[in-house]
C-alpha positions in Angstrom: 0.0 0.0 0.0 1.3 3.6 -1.0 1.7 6.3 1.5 -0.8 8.5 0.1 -3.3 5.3 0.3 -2.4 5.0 3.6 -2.7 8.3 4.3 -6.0 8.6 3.1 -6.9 5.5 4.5 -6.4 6.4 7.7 -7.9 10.0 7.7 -11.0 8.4 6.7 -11.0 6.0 9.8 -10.4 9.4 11.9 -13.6 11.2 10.8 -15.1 7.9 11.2 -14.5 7.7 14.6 -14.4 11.1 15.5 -17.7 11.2 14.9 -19.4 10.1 18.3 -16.8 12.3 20.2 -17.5 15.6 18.4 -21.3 15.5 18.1 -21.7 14.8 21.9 -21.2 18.3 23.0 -21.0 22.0 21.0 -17.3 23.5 20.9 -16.1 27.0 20.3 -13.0 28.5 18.9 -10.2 25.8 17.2 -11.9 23.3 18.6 -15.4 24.2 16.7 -13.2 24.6 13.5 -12.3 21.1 13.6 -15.7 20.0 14.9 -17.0 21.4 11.1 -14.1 20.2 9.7 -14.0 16.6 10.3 -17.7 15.9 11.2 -20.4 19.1 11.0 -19.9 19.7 7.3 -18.0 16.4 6.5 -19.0 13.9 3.7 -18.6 10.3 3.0 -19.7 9.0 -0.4 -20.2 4.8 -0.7 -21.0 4.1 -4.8 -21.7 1.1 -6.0 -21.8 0.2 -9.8 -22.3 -3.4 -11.3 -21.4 -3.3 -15.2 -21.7 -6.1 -18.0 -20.2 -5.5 -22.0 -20.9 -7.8 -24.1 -20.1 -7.3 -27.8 -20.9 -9.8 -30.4 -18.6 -9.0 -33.4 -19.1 -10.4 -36.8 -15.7 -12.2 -36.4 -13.8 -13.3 -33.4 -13.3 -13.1 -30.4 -15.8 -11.1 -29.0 -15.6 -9.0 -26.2 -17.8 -9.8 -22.5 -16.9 -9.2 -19.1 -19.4 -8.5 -16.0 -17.6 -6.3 -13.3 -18.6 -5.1 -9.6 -16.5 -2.4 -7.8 -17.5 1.2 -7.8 -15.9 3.8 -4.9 -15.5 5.5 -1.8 -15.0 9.1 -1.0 -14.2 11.3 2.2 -14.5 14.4 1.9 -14.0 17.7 4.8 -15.6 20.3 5.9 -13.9 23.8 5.2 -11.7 24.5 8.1 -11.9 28.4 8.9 -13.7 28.4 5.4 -10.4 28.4 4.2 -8.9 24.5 3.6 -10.7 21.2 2.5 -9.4 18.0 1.8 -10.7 14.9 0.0 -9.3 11.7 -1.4 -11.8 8.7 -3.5 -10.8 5.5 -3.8 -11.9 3.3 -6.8 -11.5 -0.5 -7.2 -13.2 -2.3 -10.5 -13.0 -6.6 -9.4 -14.2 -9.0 -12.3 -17.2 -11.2 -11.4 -16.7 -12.9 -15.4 -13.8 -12.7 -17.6 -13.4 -15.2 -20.5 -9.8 -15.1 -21.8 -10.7 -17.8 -24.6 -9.5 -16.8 -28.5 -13.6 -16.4 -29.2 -14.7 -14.7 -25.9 -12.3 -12.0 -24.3 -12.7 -9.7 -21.3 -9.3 -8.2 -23.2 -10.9 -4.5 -24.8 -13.9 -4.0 -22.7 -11.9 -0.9 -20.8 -13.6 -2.4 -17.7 -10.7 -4.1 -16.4 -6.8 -4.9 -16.6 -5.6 -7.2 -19.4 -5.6 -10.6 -18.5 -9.5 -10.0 -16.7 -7.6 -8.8 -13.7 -9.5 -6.0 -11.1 -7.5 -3.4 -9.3 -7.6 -0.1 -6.2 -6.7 3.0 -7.1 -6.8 6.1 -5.4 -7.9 8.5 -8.3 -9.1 11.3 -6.3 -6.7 13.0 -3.2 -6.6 16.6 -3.0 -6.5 19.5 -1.2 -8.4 22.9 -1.6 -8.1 26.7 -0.4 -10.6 29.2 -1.2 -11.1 32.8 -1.0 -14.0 35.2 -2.0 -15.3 32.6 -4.3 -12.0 31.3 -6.0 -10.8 27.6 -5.0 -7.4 26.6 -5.7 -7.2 22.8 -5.7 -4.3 20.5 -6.0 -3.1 16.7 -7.0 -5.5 14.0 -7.7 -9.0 15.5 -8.8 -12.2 15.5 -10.9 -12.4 16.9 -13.9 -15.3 17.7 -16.2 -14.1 20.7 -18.3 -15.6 20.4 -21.9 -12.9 18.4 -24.0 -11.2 17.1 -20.5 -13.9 14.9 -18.4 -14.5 11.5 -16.7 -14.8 9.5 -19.8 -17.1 8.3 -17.2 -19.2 5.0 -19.4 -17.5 2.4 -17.7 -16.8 1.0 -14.4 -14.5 3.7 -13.0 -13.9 7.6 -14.5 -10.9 9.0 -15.4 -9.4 11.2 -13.1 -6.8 13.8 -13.1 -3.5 14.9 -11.4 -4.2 19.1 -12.3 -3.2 22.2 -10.3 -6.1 24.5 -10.8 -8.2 27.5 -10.0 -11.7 27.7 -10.2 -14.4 30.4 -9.7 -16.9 32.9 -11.3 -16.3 36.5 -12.2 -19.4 37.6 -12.4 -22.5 35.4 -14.2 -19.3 33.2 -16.1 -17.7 30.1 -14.2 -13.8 29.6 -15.2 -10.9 27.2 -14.4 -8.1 27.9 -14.8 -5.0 25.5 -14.5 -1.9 22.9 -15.3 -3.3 19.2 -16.2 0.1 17.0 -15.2 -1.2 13.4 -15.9 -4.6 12.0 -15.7 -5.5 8.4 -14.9 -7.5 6.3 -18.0 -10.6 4.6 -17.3 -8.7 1.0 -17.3 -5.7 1.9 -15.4 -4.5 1.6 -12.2 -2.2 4.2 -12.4 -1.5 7.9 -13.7 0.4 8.7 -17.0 1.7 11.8 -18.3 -0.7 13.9 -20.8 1.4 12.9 -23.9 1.5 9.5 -23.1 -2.3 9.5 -22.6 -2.8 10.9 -26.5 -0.7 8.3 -27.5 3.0 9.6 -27.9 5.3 7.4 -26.6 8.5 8.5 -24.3 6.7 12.4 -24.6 6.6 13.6 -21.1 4.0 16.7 -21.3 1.6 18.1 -19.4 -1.4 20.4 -20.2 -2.8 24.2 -19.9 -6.3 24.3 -19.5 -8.9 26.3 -19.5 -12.8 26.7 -20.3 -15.7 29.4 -19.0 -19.0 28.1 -18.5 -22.0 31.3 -18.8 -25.7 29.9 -18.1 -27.7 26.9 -18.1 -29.9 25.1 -21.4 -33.0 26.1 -19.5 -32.7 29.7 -20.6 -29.6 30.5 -22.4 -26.3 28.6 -22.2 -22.8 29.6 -23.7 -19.4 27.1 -23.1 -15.7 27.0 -24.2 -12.3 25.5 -23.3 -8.9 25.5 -24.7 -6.5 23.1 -24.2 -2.7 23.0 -25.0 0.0 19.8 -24.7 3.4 21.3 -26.3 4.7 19.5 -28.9 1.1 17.1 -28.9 -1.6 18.7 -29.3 -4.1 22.0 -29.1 -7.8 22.0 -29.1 -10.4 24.5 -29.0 -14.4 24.1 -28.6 -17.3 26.0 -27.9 -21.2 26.0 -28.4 -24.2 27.6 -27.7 -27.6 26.9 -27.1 -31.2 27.7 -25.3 -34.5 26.9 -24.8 -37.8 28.5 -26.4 -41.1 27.9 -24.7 -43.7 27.7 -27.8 -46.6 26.6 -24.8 -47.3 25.0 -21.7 -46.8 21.7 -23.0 -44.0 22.0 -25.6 -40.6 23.7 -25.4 -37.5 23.1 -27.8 -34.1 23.4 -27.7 -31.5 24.4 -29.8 -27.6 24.0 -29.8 -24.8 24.4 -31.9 -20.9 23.5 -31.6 -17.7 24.4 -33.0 -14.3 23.1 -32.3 -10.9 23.1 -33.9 -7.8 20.8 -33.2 -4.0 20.5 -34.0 -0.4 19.7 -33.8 2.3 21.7 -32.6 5.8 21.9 -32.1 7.3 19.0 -32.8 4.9 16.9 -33.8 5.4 14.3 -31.6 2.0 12.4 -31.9 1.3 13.0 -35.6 4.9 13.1 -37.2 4.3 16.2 -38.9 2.1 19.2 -39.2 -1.8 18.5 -38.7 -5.2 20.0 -38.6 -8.8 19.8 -38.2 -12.1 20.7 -37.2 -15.9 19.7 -36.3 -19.1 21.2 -36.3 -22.6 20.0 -35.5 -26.3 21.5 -34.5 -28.7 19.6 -32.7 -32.7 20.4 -32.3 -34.8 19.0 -28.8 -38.3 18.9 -28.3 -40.4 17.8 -25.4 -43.7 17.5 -25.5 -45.3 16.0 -22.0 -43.8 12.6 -21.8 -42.2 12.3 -25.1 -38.5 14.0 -26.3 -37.3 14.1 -29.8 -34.2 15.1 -31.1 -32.3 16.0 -34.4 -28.8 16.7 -35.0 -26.0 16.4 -37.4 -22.1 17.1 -37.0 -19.3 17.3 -40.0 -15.7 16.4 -39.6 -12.9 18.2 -41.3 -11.1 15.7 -43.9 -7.3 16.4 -43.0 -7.2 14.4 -39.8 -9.4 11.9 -37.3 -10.6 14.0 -34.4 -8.6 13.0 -31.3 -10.4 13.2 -28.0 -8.0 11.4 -25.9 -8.3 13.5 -22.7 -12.2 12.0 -22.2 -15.4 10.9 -24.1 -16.3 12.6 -27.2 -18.6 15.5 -26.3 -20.1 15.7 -30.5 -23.8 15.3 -30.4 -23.9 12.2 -33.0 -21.2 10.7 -30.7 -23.3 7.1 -29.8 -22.9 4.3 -27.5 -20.5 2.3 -29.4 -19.4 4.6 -32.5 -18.4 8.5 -32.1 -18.9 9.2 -35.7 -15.4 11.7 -36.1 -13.4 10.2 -38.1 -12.2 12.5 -40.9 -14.6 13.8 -43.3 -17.2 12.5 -42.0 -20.9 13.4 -41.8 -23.1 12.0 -39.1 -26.9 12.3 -38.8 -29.1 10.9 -35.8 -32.8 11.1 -35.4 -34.2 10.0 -31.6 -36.9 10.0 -29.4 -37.6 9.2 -25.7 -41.0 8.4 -23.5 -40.7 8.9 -20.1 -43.4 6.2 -18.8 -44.7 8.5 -16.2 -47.5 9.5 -18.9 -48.4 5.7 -18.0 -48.3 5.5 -14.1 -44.4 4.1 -14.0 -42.7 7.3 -13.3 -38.5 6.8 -13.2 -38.8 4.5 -16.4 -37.7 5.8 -19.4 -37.1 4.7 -23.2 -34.8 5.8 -25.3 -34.2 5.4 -29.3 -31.9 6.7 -31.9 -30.9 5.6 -35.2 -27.8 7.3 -36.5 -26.1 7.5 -40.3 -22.1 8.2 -40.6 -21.1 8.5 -44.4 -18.6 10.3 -46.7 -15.4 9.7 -44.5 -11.9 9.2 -45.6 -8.7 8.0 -44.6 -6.9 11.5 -44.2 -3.3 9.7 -45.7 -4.7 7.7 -48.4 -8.0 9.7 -49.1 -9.6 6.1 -49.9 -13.2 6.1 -48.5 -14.0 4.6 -45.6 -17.6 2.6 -44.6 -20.8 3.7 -44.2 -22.1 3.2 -40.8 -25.6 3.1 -39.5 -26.1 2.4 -35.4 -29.3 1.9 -33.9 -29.5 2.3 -29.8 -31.9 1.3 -27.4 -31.9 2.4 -23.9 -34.4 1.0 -20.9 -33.4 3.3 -17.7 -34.9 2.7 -14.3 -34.5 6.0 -12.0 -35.7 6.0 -8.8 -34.9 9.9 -8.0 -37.7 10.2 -11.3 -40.0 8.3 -9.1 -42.9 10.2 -7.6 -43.1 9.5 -4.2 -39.7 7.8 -3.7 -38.7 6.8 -0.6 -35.1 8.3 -0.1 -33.3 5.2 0.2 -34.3 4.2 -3.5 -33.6 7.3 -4.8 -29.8 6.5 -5.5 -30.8 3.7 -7.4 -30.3 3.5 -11.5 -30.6 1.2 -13.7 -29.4 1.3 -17.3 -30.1 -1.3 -19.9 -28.5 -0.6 -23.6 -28.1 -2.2 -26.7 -26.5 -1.1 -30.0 -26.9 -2.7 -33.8 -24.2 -1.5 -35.7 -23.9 -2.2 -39.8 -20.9 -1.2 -41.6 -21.1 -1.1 -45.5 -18.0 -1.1 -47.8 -17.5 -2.4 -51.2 -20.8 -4.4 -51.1 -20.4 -5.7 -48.2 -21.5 -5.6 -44.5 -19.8 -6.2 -41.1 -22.4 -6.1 -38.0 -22.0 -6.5 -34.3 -24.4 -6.1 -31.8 -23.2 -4.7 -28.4 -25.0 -4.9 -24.8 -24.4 -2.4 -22.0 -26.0 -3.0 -18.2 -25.4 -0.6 -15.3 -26.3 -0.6 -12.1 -25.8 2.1 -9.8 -26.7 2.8 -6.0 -24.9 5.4 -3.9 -25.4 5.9 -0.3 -24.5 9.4 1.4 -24.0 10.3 4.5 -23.1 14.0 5.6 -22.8 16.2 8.5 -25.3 17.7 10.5 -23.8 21.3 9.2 -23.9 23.1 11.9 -22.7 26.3 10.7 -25.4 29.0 11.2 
């Protein structure tokens, strides 16, 4: 066991137990400090997530594994509304993993090659504020555009990142240094060149992205990021919501983003560029969502997104429809089954077309892929009614039918998601008048 696992380890076993002592009797002074710090406004987080994959490709092996793990967090109070401290620890442990030449656990991102689990302690960090800015540092969450969780497996990526985050005004910032960040499947952290794919490149990142409103009314994002001698990439979109009546409202968003190489090239070789753009239309009507949107990719280059999912709005369960040149459409709808008397059930189908892409060194064309996803979610905080201990509970059940066509011919695989989640919370009394 590391130090810093120790450490946190053990700080979490001190609020633990501290807890009886400081809520027998009220304390003033240091002593009330602490009191807030380590119990009154303390947290303690206890996630559990069940996950099976299961992808039937046209031609061996396919990929299946069924997981268990999820995590457990500690986090402070603010002591003299000044310092807070936190640390999550993660651990993904297989419950099946075939390693035959036909059936694999091997490329499910869920765990280790080989089908083997691991601990890690993604998250441990420490924060200072002042007047609404908060400086935190080491081991942290990250949801900043382009540079997020990646969180559709068992465990999120997280991220070692000195940063500053705040709001001037009606616009959130952040504001900071990305050193390494730790993938989905790994144990352990890696540099910010190594995670786009550059070998022996030690980099790290400059980041930052302002945040102004919500989709509700009126909504406005965009982040930069820059890896020397990686990688740039810039995004931003916009978007709102227009009541028409009482029982219909739409939304509409658009996107923009741009990406590069830069100074020595070290992940592409030599000089490269690209871009993406995409709109996408919403509307909800009582019970039933529908959605259109389409997205075009630049022809010179594959867009890269190897600091966290792929945030364009034809990006799908399996597919992420960017590679280069091509144009993605997807039409959807959902029915939330409360317009039936099951409230916290919800359906969920999209087809979407990918065509007209290219491979950006040979400019041969690439194939045409359709994928069709179904979604079944169970919510119980959209339950009317709930009792709070099934709130936390959510289950998602997925299935995707992809077709790929090329030179007259077809390659299909069909791929099955499910997801359980159930979190249970306890915090403070928060005392603090």
């Amino acid at each position: 066991m590391s130090r810093v696992t120790l450490f946190a380890t053990a700080a979490g076993w001190l609020l633990l137990l501290s807890a009886p002592a400081f809520a027998q009797a009220p304390a003033d002074g240091l002593k009330a400090e602490l009191q807030r710090f380590l119990y009154d406004e303390a947290t303690t987080v206890v996630h559990s997530r069940s996950y099976l994959f299961d992808r039937q490709n046209h031609a061996p092996p396919s990929l299946a594994a069924a997981v268990t793990g999820g995590w457990v967090g500690l986090q402070t109070g603010w002591f003299y509304d000044t310092l807070q401290l936190g640390a999550v620890g993660y651990t993904t442990q297989p419950l099946w993993a075939p390693q035959g030449r036909d059936l694999t656990s091997n490329g499910t991102s869920l765990l280790k090659p080989g089908g083997y689990g691991y601990f890690t302690l993604g998250q441990a960090y420490a924060s200072v504020r002042w007047n609404k800015q908060t400086v935190t540092v080491f081991r942290q969450y990250l949801d900043e555009l382009e540079v997020n969780p990646r969180d559709d497996r068992e465990i999120p990526q997280t991220f070692e990142a000195y940063a500053l985050r705040g709001a001037v005004g009606p616009v959130n910032y952040f504001a900071g240094y990305v050193a390494a960040m730790k993938p989905r499947d790994y144990s352990a952290f890696i540099n910010m060149g190594e995670a786009a794919g550059a070998p022996n490149a030690n980099k790290g990142m400059g980041l930052f992205s302002v945040k102004y409103g919500s989709m509700s009314d009126l909504q406005i994002r965009a982040s930069t990021y820059y890896v020397p001698d990686i990688l740039w990439s810039s995004y931003a979109d916009a978007g709102g919501t227009i009541r028409v009546n009482e029982d219909l409202r739409v939304q509409l968003a658009a996107q923009f983003a741009v990406q590069g190489s830069n100074g020595l090239n070290l992940l592409t070789g030599q000089p490269s560029s690209t871009f993406w753009g995409g709109f996408r239309a919403d509307a909800f009507w009582g019970p039933m969502a529908f959605r259109l949107s389409y997205t075009q990719i630049g022809s010179a280059a594959n867009w890269r997104n190897p600091y966290g999912i792929f945030i364009g709005y034809n990006k799908m369960q399996s597919l992420d429809f960017n590679r280069a040149g091509e144009m993605a459409v997807t039409a959807g709808a959902s029915y939330d089954f409360k317009g039936a008397g099951l409230p916290g059930v919800i359906f969920l189908a999209t087809a979407t077309y990918g065509g007209n892409s290219v491979n950006p060194q040979t400019h041969t064309s690439l194939s045409n892929n359709w994928e069709y996803d179904l979604e079944l979610a169970i919510r119980g905080d959209a339950m009317t009614n709930a009792p709070d201990w099934l709130k936390p509970f959510n289950l998602r059940n997925r299935v995707a039918f992809v077709d790929q066509y090329l030179n007259n011919t077809v390659n299909s695989y069909t791929e099955y998601r499910v997801q359980l989640n159930y979190e249970l919370t306890w915090k403070g009394p928060r005392l603090r008048q």
